[in-house]
C-alpha positions as a Markdown table, in Angstrom:
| # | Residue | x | y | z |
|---|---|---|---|---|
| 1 | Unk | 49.1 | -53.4 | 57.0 |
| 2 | Unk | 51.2 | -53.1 | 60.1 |
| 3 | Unk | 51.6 | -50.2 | 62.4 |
| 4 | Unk | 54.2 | -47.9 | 61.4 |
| 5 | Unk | 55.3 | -45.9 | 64.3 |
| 6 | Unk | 58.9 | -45.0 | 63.6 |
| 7 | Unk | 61.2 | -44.5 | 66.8 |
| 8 | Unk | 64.9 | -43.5 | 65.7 |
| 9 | Unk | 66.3 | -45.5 | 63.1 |
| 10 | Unk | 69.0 | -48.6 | 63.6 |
| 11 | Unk | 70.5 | -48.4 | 60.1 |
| 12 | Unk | 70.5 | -44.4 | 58.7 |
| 13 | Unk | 71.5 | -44.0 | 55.1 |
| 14 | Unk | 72.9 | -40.3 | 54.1 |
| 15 | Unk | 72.7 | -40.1 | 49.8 |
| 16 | Unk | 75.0 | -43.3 | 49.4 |
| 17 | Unk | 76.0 | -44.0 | 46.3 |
| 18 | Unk | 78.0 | -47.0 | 44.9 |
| 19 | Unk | 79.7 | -47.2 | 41.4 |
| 20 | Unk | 81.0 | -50.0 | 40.1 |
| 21 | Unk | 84.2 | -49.9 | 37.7 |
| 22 | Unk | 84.9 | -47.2 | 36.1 |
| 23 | Unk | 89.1 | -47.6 | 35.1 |
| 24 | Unk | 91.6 | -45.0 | 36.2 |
| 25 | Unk | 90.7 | -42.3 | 39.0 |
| 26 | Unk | 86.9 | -44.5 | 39.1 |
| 27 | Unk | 85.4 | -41.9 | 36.5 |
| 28 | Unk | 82.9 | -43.3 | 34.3 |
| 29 | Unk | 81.9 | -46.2 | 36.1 |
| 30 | Unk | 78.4 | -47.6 | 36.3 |
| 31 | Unk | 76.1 | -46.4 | 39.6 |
| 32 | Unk | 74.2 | -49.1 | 41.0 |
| 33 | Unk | 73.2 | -47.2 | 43.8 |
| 34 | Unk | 72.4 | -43.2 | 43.4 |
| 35 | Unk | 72.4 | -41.1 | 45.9 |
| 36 | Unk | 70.0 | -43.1 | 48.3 |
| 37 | Unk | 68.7 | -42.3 | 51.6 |
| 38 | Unk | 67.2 | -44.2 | 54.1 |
| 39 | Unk | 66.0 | -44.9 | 57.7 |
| 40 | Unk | 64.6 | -48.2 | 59.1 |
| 41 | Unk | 63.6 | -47.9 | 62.5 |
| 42 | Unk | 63.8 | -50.7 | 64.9 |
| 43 | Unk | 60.8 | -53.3 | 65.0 |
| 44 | Unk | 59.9 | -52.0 | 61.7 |
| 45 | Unk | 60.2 | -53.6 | 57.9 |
| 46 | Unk | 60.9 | -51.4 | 55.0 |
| 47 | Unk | 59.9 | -53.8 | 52.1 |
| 48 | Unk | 62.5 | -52.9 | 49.0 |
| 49 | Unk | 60.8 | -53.3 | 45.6 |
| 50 | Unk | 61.9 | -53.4 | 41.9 |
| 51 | Unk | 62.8 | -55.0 | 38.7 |
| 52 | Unk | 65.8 | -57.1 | 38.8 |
| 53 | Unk | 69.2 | -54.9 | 37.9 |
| 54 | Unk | 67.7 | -52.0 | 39.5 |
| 55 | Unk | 70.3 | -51.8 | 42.9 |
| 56 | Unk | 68.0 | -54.1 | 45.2 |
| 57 | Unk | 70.9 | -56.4 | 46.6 |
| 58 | Unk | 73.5 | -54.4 | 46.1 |
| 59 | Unk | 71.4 | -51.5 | 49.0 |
| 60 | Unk | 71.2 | -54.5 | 51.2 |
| 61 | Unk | 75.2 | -55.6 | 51.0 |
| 62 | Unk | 74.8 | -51.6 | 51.9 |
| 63 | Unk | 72.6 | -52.1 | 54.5 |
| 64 | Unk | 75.4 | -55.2 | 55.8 |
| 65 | Unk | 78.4 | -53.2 | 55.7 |
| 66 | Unk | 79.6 | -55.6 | 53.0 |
| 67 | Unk | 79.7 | -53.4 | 50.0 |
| 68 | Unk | 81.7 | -50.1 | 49.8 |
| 69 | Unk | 80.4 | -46.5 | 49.1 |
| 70 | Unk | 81.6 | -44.4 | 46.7 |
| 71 | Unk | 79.6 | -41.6 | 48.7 |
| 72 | Unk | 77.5 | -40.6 | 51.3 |
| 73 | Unk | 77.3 | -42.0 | 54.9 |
| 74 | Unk | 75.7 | -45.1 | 56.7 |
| 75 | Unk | 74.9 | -44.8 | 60.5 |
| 76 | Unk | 73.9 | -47.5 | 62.5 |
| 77 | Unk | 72.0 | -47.3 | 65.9 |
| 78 | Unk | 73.1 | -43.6 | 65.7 |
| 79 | Unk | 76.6 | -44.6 | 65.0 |
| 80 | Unk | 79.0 | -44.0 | 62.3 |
| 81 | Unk | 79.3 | -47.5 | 61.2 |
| 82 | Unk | 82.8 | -48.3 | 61.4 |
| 83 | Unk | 84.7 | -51.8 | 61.2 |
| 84 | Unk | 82.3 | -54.8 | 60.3 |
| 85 | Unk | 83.8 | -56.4 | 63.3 |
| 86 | Unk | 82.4 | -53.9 | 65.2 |
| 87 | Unk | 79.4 | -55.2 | 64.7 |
| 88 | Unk | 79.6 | -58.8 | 64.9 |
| 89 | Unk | 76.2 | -60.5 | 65.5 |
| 90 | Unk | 74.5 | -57.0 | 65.6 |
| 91 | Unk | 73.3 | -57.9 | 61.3 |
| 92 | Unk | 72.4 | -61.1 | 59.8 |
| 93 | Unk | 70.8 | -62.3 | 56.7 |
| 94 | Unk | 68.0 | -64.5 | 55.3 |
| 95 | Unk | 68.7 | -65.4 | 51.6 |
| 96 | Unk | 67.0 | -66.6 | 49.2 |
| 97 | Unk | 68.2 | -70.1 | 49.8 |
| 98 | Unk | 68.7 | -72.0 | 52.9 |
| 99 | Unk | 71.2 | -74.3 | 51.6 |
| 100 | Unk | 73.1 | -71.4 | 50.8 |
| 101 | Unk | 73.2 | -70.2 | 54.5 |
| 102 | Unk | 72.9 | -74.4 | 55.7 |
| 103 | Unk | 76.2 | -76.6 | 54.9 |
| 104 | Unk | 74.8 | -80.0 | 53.8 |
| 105 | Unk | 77.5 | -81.6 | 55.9 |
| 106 | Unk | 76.8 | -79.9 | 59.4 |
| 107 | Unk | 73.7 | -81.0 | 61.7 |
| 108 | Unk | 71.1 | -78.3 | 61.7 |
| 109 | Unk | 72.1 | -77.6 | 65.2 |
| 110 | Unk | 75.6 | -77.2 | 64.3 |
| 111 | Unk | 74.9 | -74.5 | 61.4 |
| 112 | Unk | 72.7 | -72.6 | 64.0 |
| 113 | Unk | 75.5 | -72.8 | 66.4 |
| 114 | Unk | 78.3 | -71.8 | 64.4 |
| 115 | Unk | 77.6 | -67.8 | 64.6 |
| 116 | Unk | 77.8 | -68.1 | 68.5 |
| 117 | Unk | 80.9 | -70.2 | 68.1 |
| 118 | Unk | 82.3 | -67.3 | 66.4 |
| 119 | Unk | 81.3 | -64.7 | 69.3 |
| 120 | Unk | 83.1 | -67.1 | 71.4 |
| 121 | Unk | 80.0 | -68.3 | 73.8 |
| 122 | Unk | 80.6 | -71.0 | 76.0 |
| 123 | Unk | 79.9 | -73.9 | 74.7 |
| 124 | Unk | 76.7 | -74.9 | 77.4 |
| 125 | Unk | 75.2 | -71.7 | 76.7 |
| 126 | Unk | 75.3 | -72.1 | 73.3 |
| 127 | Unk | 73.3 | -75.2 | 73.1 |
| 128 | Unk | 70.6 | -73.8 | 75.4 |
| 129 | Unk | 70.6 | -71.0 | 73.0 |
| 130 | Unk | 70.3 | -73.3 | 69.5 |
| 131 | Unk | 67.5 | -75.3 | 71.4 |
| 132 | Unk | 65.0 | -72.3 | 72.5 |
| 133 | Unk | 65.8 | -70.7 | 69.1 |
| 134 | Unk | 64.5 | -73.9 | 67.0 |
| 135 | Unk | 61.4 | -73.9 | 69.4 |
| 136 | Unk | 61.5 | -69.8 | 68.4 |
| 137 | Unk | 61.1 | -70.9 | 64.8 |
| 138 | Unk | 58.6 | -73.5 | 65.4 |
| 139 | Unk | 61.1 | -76.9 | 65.3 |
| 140 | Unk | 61.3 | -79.0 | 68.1 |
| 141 | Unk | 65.1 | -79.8 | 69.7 |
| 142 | Unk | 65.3 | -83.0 | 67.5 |
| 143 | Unk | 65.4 | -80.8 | 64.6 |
| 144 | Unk | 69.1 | -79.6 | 65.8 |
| 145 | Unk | 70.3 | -83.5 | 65.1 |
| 146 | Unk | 69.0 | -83.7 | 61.6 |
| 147 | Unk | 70.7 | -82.8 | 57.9 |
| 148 | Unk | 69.7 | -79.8 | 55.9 |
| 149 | Unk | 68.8 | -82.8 | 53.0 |
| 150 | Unk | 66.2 | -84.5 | 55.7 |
| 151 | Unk | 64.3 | -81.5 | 56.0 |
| 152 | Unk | 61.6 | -79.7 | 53.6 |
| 153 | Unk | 62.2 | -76.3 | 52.2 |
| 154 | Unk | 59.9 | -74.9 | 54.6 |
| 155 | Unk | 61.7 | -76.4 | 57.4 |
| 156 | Unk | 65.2 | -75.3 | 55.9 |
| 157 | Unk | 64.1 | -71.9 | 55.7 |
| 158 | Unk | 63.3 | -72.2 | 59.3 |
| 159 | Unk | 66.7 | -73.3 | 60.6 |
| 160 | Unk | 68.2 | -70.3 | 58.2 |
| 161 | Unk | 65.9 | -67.7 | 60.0 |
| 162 | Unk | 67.1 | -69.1 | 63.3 |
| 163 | Unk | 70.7 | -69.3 | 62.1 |
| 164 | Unk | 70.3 | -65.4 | 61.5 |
| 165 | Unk | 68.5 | -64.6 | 65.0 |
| 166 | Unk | 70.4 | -66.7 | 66.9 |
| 167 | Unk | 73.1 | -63.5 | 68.0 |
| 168 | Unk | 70.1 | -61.6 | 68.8 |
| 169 | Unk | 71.0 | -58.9 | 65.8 |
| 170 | Unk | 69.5 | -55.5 | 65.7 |
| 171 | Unk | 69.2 | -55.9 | 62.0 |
| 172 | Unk | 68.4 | -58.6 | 58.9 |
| 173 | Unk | 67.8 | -58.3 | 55.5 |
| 174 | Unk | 65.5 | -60.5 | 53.8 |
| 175 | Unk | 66.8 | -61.1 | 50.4 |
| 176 | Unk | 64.1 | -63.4 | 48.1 |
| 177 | Unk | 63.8 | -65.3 | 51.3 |
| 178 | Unk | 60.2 | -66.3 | 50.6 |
| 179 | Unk | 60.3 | -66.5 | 47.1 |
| 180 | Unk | 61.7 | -70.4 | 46.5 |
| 181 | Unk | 58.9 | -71.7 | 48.9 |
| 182 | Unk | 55.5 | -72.8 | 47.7 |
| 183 | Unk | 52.3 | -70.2 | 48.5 |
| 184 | Unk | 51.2 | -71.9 | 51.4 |
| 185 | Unk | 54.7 | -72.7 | 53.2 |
| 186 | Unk | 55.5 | -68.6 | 51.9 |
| 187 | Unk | 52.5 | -67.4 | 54.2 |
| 188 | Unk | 53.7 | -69.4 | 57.0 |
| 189 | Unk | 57.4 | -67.9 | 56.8 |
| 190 | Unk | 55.4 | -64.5 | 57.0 |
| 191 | Unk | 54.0 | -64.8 | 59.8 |
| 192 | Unk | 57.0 | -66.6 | 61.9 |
| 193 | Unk | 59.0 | -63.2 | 60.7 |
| 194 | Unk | 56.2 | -61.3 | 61.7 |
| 195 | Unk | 55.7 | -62.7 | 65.4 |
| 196 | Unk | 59.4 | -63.2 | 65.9 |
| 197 | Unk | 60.1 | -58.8 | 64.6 |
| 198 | Unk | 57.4 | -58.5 | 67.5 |
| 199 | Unk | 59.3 | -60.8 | 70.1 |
| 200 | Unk | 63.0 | -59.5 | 69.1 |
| 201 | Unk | 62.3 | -56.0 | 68.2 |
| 202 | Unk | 64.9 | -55.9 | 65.0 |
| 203 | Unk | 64.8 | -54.1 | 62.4 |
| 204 | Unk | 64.6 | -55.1 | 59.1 |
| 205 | Unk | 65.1 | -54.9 | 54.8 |
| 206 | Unk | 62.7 | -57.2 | 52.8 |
| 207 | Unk | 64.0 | -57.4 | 49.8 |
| 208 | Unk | 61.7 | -58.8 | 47.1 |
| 209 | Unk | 59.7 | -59.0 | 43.4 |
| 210 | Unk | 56.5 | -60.2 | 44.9 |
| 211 | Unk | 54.1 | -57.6 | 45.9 |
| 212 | Unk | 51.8 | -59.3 | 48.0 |
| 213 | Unk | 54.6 | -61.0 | 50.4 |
| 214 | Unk | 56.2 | -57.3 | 50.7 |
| 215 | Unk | 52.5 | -56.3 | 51.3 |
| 216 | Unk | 51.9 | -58.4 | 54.0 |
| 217 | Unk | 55.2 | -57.5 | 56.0 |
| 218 | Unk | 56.2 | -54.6 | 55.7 |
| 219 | Unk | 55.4 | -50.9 | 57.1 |
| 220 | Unk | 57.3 | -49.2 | 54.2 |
| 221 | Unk | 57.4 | -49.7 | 50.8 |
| 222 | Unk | 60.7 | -48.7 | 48.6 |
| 223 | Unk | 60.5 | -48.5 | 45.1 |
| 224 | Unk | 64.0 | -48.6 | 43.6 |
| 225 | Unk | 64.4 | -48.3 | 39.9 |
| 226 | Unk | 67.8 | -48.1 | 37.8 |
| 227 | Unk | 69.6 | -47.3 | 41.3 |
| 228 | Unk | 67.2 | -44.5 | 42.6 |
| 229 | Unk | 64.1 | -44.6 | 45.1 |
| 230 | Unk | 61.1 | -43.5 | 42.7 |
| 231 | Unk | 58.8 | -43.6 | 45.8 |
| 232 | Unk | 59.0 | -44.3 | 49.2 |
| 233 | Unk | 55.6 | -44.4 | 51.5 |
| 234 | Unk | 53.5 | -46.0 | 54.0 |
| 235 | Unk | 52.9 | -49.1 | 52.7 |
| 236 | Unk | 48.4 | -48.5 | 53.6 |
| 237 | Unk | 49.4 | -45.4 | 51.1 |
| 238 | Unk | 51.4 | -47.0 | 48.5 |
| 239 | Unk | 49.2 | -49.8 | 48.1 |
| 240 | Unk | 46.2 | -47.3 | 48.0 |
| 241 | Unk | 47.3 | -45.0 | 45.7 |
| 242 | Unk | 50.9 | -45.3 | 44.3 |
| 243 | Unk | 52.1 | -42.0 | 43.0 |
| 244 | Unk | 54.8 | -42.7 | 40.5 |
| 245 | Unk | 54.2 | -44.5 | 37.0 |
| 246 | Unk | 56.7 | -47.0 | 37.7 |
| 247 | Unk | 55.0 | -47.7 | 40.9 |
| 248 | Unk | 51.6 | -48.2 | 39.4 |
| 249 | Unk | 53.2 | -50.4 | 36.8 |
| 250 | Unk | 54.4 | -53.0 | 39.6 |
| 251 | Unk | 51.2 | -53.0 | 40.8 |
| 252 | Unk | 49.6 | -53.4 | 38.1 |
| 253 | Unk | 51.1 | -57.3 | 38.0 |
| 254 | Unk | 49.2 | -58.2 | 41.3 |
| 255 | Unk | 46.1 | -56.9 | 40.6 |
């Protein structure tokens, strides 16, 4: 486990809630999310656990700005959050799928690129910026001329993770982002998060089922379970001793 020193918090959740539905004046809708609070410091990972259904994604569309709360407050870098063009560049995401992030049409280079386009760099300084990123993530320049289809799923995953750091955000969420890769190709991921959260400093939610990747990089540990926390610790602590049943029960699947 990682050191878990915790300066003051880039994204500060105040007992959100989200509810989904619920017809005319919203009553009797459906609460994904219940009354959650949070704090992720920068440089550190708070790995998010749980079954699927229990409010996993829809915290991290939180955690983005993307998804509306019914309640409660979001800060981020001490800030009221505000519009998400605000914050342009300051978030990004790693997904599950890199060809969800990659458009099979664009160079690798190009779909790296495209986030800085958007900022409005020059366009010099963006391609010194898409070639030092690739070497970041462990891919030579050539890389940048290639196809998403010419590349493994290791590789892929790669180009997403520089795609997502290439604005220098403050914050990512993982979501899955491991979990389509084989074991060996998983740990290597791992560790390039790892080293580049040590290089870049940002913060970050890894969101995830498998135990032993959220293990592995992350200094927190969040159980969430039909839209609540059940148990948030240290993650030497959690996976120690977990305290609630629930807890124990998804840990009982790795051991």
């Amino acid at each position: 486990m990682r050191d878990s020193a915790i300066p003051a918090p880039v994204v500060d959740l105040d007992r959100v809630v989200v509810t989904y539905g619920g017809g005319l004046f919203g009553r009797g809708g459906f609460q994904a999310v219940k009354a959650i609070s949070l704090q992720i410091a920068p440089g550190q990972t708070v790995g998010l656990v749980g079954e699927s259904g229990s409010g996993k994604t829809t915290l991290g569309r939180v955690c983005l700005g993307l998804q509306p709360l019914s309640s409660g407050t979001m800060r981020f870098c001490g800030e009221a959050f505000g519009a998400l063009r605000q914050r342009r560049g300051q978030l990004s995401v790693v997904l599950q799928h890199p060809e969800w992030a990659l458009n099979p049409r664009l160079r690798c280079g190009r779909s790296v690129e495209e986030p800085l386009v958007i900022l409005g760099m020059p366009a010099k300084e963006r391609r010194g910026r898409v070639a030092a990123m690739l070497e970041n993530v462990g891919l030579d320049a050539g890389f940048a001329e290639r196809f998403p289809g010419q590349l493994s799923g290791g590789q892929r995953q790669r180009v997403a993770i520089a795609r997502a750091l290439i604005t220098e955000p403050r914050f990512i969420v993982f979501d899955e982002a491991v979990s389509a890769l084989d074991v060996s190709v998983q740990a290597q991921v791992l560790n390039l998060i790892r080293e580049l959260q040590d290089r870049h400093g940002f913060g970050a939610l890894f969101i995830s089922h498998d135990l032993a990747a959220t293990r592995y990089i992350s200094h927190r540990i969040a159980v969430m379970y039909q839209g609540e926390f059940v148990e948030v610790a240290e993650a030497a602590r959690f996976y120690g001793t977990p305290e609630h049943p629930y807890s124990r029960k998804l840990m009982a699947t790795i051991e």
